[in-house]
C-alpha positions, 0 to 999 in steps of 0.5 A, a space after each residue: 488528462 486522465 478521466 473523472 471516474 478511475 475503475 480501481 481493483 485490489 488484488 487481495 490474495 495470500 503468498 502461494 507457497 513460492 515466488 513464481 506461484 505467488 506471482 503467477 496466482 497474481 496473474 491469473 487474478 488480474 485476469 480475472 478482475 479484467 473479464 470482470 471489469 474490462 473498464 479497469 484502469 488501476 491494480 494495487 497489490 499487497 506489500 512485498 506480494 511475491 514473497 513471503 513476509 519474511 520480515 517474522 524474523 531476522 535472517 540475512 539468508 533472505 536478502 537474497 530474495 532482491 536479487 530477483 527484483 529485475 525479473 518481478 519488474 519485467 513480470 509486472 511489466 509484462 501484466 500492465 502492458 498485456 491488460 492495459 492497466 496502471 499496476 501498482 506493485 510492491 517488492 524488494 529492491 536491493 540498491 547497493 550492498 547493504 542497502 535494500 528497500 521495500 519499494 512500491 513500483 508504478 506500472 503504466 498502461 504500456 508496462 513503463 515504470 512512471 515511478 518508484 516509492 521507497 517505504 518511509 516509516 520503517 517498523 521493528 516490533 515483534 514479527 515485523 523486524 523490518 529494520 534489519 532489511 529496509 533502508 528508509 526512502 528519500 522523499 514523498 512525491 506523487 507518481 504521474 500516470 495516465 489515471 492521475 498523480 498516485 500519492 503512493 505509500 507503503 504499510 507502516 507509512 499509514 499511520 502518519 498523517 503527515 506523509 498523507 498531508 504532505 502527497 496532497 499537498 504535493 497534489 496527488 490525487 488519491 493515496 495508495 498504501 499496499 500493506 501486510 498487517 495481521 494478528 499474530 497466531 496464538 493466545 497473545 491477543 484478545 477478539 476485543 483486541 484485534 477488532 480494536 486493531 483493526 479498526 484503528 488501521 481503518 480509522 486512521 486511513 479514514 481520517 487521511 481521506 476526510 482531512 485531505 479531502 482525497 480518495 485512499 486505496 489499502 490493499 492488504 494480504 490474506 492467509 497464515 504464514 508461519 514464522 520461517 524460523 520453523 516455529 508454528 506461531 506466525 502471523 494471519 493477515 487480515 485481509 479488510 482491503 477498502 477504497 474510501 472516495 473523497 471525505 471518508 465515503 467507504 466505496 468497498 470493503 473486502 472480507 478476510 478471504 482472497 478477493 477482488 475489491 472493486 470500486 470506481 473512483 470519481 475525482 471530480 467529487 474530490 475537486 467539489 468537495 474541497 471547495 465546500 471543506 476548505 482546510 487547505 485554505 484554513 492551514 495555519 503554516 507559520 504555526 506548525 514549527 513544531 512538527 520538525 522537532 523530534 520531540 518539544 521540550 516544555 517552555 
C-alpha cells in the first residue's frame, strides 16, 4: 500500500556531450536530489536522456545507439536499487529489426522493471522527425509500483487528453510525461511565440490534472543541441519541468537551467476531491462514439 504523501524529483539536466557522461551526470544528480531529500521515493528523467535528441534529422546511422539499450537498463537498475527510489527513465529500445521504440522504462526500489510504456502518439515536424525511428506502442496501461500505479506517457502523448482519460480510468494514480520540447535556434519564432508555446504545453497538461482530478509530473530537458547534420541552427530546450497536485494546484515549477524540481505529492487529496468534483460520475459514454472515428463526417 503505498503512503498518502509520494516525495517526487525531476532530474531536469541537458545531454553531456556522450552517453556515458550524460548517464553518469544522471547519477551524480540523483545523488544529489537523495542528500537533499532522503525521504525521496520517485525520479522522473527527461525523454530519450542518455542520448542526444537525435531525432533533428533523419539519419539511420543513429539506430545504432538501442543497441545499448541492455546496458542503460542494468545502469538505471543499479540507480533505483543503490538509492531505494522507483525511476522513471526514458530510452531507446530496438524490438526487432526495423522496429524501434521510444520507451519509458519503470524502475523499482530493488532495481526491478515493474514495467515499460512505449510512446503512443508519434510526431514528424521540422527537428522532431520521429517517425523515421519510433513505432508506435500498443496500449495505455498503468505501471504498479511500490508508490502507486504510474499512469506513464511519453513527449508528444501529452497533448491528448484521451490518453490521459484513458490511465485514469484505468486508475493511475498520477500521470508521468518525460518530455524533449524546445525552440528551435534562430530568428523562425518570435518571444511572443515562444512564450505562447510554452504556455500551451503547460496549460493543457494542466487541463489533464483538473479534469481527471489526478496529479502530473512533465520532466523536460535543458541546453542547445545542434542539428547533428553539423548545421548551427538546432534546437534549445526549455526546461520548465513542473509537478501539478490534484485539480491543477501547481506544487513546482522549474526554471530554463539544470535543476532539481522537487514536491510532494499527497494522494489522499485526489481521492477528496474526486468526491466533490465528480466528472466521472457525470461521463456521458454511450455518447462518445464519435471519438473513434478518425474523422465525422456531416449528417
Amino acid at each position: 500500500m503505498q503512503a498518502p504523501c509520494i516525495h517526487v524529483a525531476i532530474l531536469q539536466h541537458a545531454y553531456q556531450g556522450d552517453r556515458l557522461s550524460t548517464l553518469e551526470h544522471t547519477a551524480r544528480m540523483l545523488e544529489c536530489s537523495k542528500q537533499l531529500h532522503p525521504s525521496l521515493d520517485l525520479v522522473v528523467l527527461p525523454e530519450l536522456h542518455p542520448y542526444a535528441y537525435f531525432c533533428q534529422h533523419e539519419d539511420p546511422s543513429y539506430f545504432a545507439l538501442a543497441q545499448h539499450y541492455p546496458e542503460d537498463i542494468q545502469f538505471l537498475s543499479q540507480l533505483a536499487q543503490k538509492h531505494r527510489v522507483v525511476i522513471v527513465g526514458s530510452l531507446f529500445e530496438k524490438r526487432m529489426e526495423g522496429v524501434f521504440s521510444n520507451t519509458a522504462v519503470v524502475f523499482e526500489r530493488n532495481g526491478d522493471i515493474a514495467g515499460i510504456q512505449r510512446k503512443m502518439h508519434i510526431p514528424d515536424d521540422p527537428r522532431f522527425y520521429e517517425k523515421f525511428y519510433f513505432t508506435p506502442g500498443d496500449d495505455f496501461a498503468p505501471i504498479q509500483t511500490s508508490v502507486g500505479n504510474l499512469g506513464v506517457l511519453v513527449c508528444w502523448d501529452q497533448w491528448y487528453p484521451e490518453a490521459a482519460r484513458i490511465m485514469a480510468l484505468k486508475r493511475a494514480d498520477m500521470l508521468i510525461y518525460p518530455s524533449a520540447i524546445g525552440w528551435f535556434n534562430d530568428s523562425s519564432e518570435s518571444a511572443q511565440d515562444k512564450a505562447l508555446q510554452r504556455e500551451a504545453w503547460r496549460g493543457v497538461q494542466r487541463g489533464h490534472s483538473i479534469a481527471n482530478v489526478i496529479p502530473v509530473i512533465t520532466s523536460n530537458r535543458v541546453g542547445l543541441e545542434l542539428d547533428p547534420s553539423g548545421h548551427t541552427q538546432g534546437l534549445q530546450f526549455f526546461g520548465s519541468s513542473f509537478i501539478y497536485g490534484a485539480f491543477g494546484k501547481e506544487l513546482a515549477l522549474g526554471g530554463e537551467e539544470e535543476e532539481i524540481v522537487y514536491a510532494c505529492l499527497d494522494l489522499e487529496e485526489s481521492r477528496a476531491t474526486r468526491l466533490m468534483w465528480p466528472f466521472f460520475r457525470d461521463r456521458r459514454i454511450e455518447a462518445y462514439g464519435a471519438l473513434l472515428k478518425r474523422v465525422v463526417e456531416e449528417s
